[in-house]
LUMNUMI-783930 format. One record per residue (C-alpha): residue in three letters; chain; x, y, z. Coordinates in pm, whole numbers, plus 50000, padded with zeros to 5 digits. Each point is the difference from the previous one (the first is absolute). Layout:
BEGIN
ALA A X Y Z
...
// end
This chain:
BEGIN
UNK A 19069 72517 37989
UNK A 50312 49968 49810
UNK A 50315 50062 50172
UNK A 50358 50048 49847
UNK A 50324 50128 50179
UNK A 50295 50117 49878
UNK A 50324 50258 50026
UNK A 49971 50336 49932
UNK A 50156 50091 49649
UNK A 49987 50380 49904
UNK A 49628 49894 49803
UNK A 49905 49979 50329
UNK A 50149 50211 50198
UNK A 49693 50253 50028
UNK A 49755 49685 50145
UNK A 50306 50002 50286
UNK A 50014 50349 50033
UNK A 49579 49985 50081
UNK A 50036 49736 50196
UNK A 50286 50105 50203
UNK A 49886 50370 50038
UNK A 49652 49856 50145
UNK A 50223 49794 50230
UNK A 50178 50315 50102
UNK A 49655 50194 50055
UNK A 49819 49713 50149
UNK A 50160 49798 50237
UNK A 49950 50059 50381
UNK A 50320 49791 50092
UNK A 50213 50173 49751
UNK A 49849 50350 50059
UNK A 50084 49946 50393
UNK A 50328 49975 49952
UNK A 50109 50187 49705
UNK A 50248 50255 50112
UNK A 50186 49711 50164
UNK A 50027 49872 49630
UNK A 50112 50332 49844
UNK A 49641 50124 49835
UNK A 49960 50297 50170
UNK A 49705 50181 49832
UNK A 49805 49822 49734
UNK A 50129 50168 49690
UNK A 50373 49881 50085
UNK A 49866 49633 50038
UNK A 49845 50001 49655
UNK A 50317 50166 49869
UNK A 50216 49740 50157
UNK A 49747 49711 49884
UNK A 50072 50109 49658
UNK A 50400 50017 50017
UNK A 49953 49621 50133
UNK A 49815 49899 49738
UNK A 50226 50145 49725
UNK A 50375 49831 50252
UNK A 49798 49695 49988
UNK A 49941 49996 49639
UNK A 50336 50117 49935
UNK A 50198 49786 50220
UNK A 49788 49662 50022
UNK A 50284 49840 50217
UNK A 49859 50183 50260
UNK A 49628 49823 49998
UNK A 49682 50070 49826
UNK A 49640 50110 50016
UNK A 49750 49704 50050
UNK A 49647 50080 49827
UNK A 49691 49840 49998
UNK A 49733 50046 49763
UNK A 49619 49874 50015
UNK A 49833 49985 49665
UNK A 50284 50205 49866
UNK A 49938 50246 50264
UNK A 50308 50085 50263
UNK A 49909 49869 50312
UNK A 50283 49966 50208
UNK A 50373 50110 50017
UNK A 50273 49920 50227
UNK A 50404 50092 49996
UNK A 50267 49697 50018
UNK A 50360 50167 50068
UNK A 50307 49727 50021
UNK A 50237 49971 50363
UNK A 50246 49710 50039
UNK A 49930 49776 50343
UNK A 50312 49866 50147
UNK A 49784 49756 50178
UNK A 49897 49833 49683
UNK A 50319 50103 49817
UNK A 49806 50146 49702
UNK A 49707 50249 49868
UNK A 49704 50087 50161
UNK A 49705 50247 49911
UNK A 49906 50282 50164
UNK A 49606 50028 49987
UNK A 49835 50353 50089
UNK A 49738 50215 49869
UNK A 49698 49718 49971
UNK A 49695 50126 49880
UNK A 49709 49896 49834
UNK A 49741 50253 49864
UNK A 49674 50044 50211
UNK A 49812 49814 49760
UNK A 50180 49736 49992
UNK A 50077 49885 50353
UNK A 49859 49695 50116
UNK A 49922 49852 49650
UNK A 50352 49822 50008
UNK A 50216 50259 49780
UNK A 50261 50036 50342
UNK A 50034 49638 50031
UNK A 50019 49899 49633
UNK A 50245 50240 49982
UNK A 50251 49897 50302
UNK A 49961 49629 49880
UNK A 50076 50109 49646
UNK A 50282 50262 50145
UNK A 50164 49708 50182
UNK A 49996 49768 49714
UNK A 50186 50262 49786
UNK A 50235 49999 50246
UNK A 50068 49672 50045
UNK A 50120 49975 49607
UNK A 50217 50262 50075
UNK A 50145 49798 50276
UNK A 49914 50237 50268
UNK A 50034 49832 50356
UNK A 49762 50226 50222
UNK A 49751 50300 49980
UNK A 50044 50205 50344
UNK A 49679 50243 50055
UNK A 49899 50208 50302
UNK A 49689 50067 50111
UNK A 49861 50325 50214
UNK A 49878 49894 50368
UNK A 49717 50132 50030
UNK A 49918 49740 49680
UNK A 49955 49736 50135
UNK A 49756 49874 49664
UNK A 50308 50008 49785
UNK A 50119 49850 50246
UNK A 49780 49695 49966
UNK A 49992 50007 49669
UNK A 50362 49945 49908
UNK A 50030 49718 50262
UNK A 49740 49824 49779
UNK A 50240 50086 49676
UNK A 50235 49785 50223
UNK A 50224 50344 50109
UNK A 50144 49963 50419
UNK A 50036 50253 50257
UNK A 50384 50106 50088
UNK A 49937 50163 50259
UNK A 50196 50289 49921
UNK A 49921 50395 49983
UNK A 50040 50126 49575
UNK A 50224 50316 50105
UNK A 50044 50255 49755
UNK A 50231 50349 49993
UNK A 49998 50254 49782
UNK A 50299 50156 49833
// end
């Protein structure tokens, strides 16, 4: 298998859109918490998916869509939004929305695409990639520990306005 990764440009902005919507649809963690992010009925979360998509590909200071592809196929997708840390005095990224496509998970696609994610970021000169991860998932969990990621121990909090 053949992987490639790269940002989102408006070409691609429909393999997102796919990949993101099936994230939306799909995920357990996400779906368990939704409301608390703002997506209260399904049609409003794919309607809010696709004003991200076009702020992010109209204002790229803000961060970019991460994609995947196996054989030229999407395959994964995740969302990199830019904060400043004043513990490190500079930029960090933001990482949310992982997801790799069903067919795809466990043939490497996530990781390949982390490891390529965090060399992009280190050309950019990007000090730190902050995550969260749901409780009750404790396998993602795990598996960003072994991409080298550490526990805060601190509660994500989130309100809506």
């Amino acid at each position: 298998m053949t992987l490639r990764f790269r940002k989102m440009t408006a070409r691609h902005s429909a393999d997102a859109q796919a990949l993101l919507a099936a994230f939306l649809r799909e995920d357990e963690h996400y779906l368990d918490r939704a409301a608390a992010y703002g997506d209260k009925e399904p049609k409003e979360g794919v309607k809010a998916l696709k004003r991200a998509i076009a702020l992010l590909l109209r204002r790229p200071a803000l961060g970019f869509v991460w994609l995947a592809y196996a054989d030229g196929k999407p395959a994964g997708v995740c969302i990199v939004c830019y904060a400043v840390s004043t513990s490190i005095g500079g930029v960090v990224a933001k990482l949310d929305d992982v997801f790799v496509a069903a067919a795809y998970r466990g043939t490497g696609v996530g990781t390949g695409m982390l490891k390529a994610l965090k060399a992009e970021l280190r050309k950019k000169k990007i000090g730190r990639i902050d995550t969260a991860v749901h409780r009750r998932n404790p396998g993602a969990a795990r598996y960003y520990a072994r991409l080298g990621f550490k526990a805060l121990g601190e509660e994500r909090l989130a309100v809506v306005l």
